[in-house]
C-alpha positions in Angstrom: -234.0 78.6 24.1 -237.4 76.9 23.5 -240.1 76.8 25.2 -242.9 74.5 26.4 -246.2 76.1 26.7 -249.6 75.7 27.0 -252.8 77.6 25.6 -255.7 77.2 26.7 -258.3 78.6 24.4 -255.9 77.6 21.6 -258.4 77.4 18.6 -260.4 80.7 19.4 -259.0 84.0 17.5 -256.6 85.0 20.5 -255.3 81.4 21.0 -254.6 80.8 17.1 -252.8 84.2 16.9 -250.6 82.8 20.3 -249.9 79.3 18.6 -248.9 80.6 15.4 -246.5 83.2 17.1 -245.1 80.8 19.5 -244.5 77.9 16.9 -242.5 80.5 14.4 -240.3 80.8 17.7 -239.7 77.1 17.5 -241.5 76.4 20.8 -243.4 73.5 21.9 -247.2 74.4 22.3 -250.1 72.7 23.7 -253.9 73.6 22.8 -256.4 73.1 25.1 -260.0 73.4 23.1 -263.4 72.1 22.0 -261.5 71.5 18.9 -258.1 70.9 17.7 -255.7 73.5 16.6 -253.4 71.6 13.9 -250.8 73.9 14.3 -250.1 73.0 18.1 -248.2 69.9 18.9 -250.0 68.6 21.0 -253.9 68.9 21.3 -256.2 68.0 24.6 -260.1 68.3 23.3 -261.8 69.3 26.3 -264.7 66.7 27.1 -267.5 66.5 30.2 -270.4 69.1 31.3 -269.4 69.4 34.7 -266.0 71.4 35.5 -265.2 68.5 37.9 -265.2 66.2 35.0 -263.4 68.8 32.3 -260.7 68.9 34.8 -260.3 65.5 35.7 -260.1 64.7 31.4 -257.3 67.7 30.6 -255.5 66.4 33.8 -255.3 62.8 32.4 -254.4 64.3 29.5 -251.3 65.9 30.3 -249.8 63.7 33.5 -247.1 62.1 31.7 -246.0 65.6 29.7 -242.4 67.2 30.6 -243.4 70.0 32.6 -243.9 73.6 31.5 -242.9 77.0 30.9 -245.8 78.5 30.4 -249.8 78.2 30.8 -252.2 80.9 28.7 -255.5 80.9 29.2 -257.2 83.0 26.7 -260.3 81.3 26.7 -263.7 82.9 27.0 -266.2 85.2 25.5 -269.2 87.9 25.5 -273.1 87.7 26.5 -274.6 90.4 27.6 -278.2 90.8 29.0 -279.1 92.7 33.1 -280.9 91.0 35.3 -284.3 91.4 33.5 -283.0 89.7 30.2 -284.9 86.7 28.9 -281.7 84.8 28.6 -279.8 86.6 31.8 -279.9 83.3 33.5 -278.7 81.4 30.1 -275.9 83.9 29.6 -274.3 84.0 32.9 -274.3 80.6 32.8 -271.9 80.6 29.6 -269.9 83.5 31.4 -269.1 81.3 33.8 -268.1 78.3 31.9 -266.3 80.1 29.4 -264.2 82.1 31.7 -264.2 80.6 35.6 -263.9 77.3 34.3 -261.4 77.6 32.2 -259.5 79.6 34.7 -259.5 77.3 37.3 -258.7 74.5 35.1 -255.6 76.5 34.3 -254.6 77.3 37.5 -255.1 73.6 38.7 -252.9 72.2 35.8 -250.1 75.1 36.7 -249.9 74.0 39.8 -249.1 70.7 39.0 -247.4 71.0 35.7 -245.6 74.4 35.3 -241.8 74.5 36.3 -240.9 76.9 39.1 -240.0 80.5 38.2 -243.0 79.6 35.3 -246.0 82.1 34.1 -249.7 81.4 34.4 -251.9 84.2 32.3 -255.5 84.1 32.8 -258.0 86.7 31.0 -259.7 89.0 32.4 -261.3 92.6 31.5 -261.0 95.8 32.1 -264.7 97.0 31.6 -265.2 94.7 35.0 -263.3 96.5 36.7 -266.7 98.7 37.7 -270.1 97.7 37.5 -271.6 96.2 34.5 -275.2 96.8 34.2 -275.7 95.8 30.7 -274.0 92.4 30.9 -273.8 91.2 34.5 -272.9 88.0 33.7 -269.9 88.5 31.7 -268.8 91.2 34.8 -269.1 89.1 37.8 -267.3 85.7 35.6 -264.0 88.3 35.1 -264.4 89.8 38.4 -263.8 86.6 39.9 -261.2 85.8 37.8 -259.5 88.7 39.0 -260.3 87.5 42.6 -258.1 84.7 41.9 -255.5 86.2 39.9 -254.5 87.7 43.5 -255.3 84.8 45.4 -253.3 82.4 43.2 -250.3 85.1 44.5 -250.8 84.9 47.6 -248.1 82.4 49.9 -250.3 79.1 49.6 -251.6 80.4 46.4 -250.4 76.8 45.7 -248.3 77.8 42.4 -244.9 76.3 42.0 -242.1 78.5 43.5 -241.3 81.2 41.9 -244.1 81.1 39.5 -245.9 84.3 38.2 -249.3 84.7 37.6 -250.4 87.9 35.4 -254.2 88.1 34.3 -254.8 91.1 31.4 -257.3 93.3 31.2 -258.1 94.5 27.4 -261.0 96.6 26.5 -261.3 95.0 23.1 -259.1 93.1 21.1 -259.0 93.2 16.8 -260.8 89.7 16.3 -262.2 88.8 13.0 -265.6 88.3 14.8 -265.4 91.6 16.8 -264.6 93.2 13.0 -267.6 91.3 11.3 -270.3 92.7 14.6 -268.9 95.8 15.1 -267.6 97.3 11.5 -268.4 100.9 12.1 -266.6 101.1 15.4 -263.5 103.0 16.4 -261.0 100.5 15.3 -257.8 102.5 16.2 -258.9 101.7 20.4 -258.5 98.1 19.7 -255.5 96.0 20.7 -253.9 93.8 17.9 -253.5 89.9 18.7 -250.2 90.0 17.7 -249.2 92.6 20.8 -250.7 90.4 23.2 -248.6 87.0 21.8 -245.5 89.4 21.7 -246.5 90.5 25.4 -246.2 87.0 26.5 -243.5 85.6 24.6 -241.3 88.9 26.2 -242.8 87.0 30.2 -241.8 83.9 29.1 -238.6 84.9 27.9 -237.5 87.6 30.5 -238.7 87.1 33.7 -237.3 90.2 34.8 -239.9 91.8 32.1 -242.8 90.7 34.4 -245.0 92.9 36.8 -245.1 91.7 40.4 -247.1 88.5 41.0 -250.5 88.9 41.1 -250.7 91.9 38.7 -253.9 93.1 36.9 -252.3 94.3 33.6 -254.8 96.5 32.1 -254.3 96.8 27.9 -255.5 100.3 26.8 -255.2 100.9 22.9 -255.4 104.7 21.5 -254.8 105.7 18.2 -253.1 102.5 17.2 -251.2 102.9 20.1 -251.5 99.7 22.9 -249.8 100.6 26.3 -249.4 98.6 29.7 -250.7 99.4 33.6 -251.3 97.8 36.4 -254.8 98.4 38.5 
């Protein structure tokens, strides 16, 4: 049966791989970016500097859409820099943008827009887990996206009923860009786009395939080899 979905973070390398997979299922997709995706059906371009104003635009965007099935938000990305770091300030700055923003965005248009017994996915990391000396900023964004992975769960979470929310935690994922900056790197400990779009098409699918709600699904590769666990 098709699906309706949304991904959020569509045009960056995760979100491409996810709207590719999902359209060769025949599903209906939605990209939420900086930039269109011209494979998705439909395309919201994120506009405003405030997170008050981003939400209010992607909200206006999709009020009169069928509800649905689905909501991934695979946006984000990586500064580093400790609290000494010329561009610390700068950096966690982005972190939060890139990652809290768009999380909360994603949880504010699941609540209104996903049917019950739906799936939210936020991103999160493993790495952030502990402490993160060498790029605070980029720990404490995914550590409080893993703060609301669990609160979003929670009875009053404010999800639809029945709605799952699952956040992953991936050490690093085979990106072009990750390829092109680190080309001398173990490459058999990274986890393949592909599994993660499989991953989610299997939630979507199967509810019954899902962890409990509010699960931190850590994604460990080794040897080419990408298992699940939960924190």
């Amino acid at each position: 049966m098709s699906k309706r979905v949304v991904v959020y973070g569509g045009k960056g390398a995760l979100g491409c791989t996810l709207v590719k997979h999902m359209k060769e299922k025949g599903w209906w997709v939605c990209s939420i970016d900086l930039t269109e995706n011209t494979d998705a059906d439909l395309n919201v371009v994120v506009k405003g500097d405030t997170l008050l104003d981003q939400s209010k635009h992607v909200l206006e965007e999709v009020k009169d859409q069928d509800k649905f099935d689905a909501l991934f938000c695979v946006a984000g990305g990586w500064a580093g820099g400790n609290a000494a770091n010329k561009d610390f300030v700068k950096n966690t700055d982005l972190m939060m943008k890139q990652s809290i923003w768009t999380s909360v965005i994603s949880a504010n248009v699941a609540a209104h827009h996903l049917n019950e017994g739906g799936l939210l996915t936020l991103a999160g990391a493993k790495p952030c887990l502990e402490a993160t000396a060498g790029m605070i900023g980029y720990g404490l964004a995914k550590a409080a996206v893993h703060q609301m992975t669990t609160s979003l769960a929670q009875e009053g979470g404010g999800l639809p009923s029945g709605a799952t929310v699952h956040t992953i935690l991936p050490i690093t994922l085979d990106t072009p860009m990750n390829r092109k900056w680190m080309p001398d790197a173990d490459h058999t400990t990274w986890t393949p786009m592909p599994y993660i779009a499989e991953m989610f098409i299997k939630w979507t699918e199967d509810t019954s395939s899902r962890y409990p709600n509010g699960s931190l699904v850590q994604i460990v590769t080794t040897d080419s080899k990408t298992e699940e666990s939960l924190v």
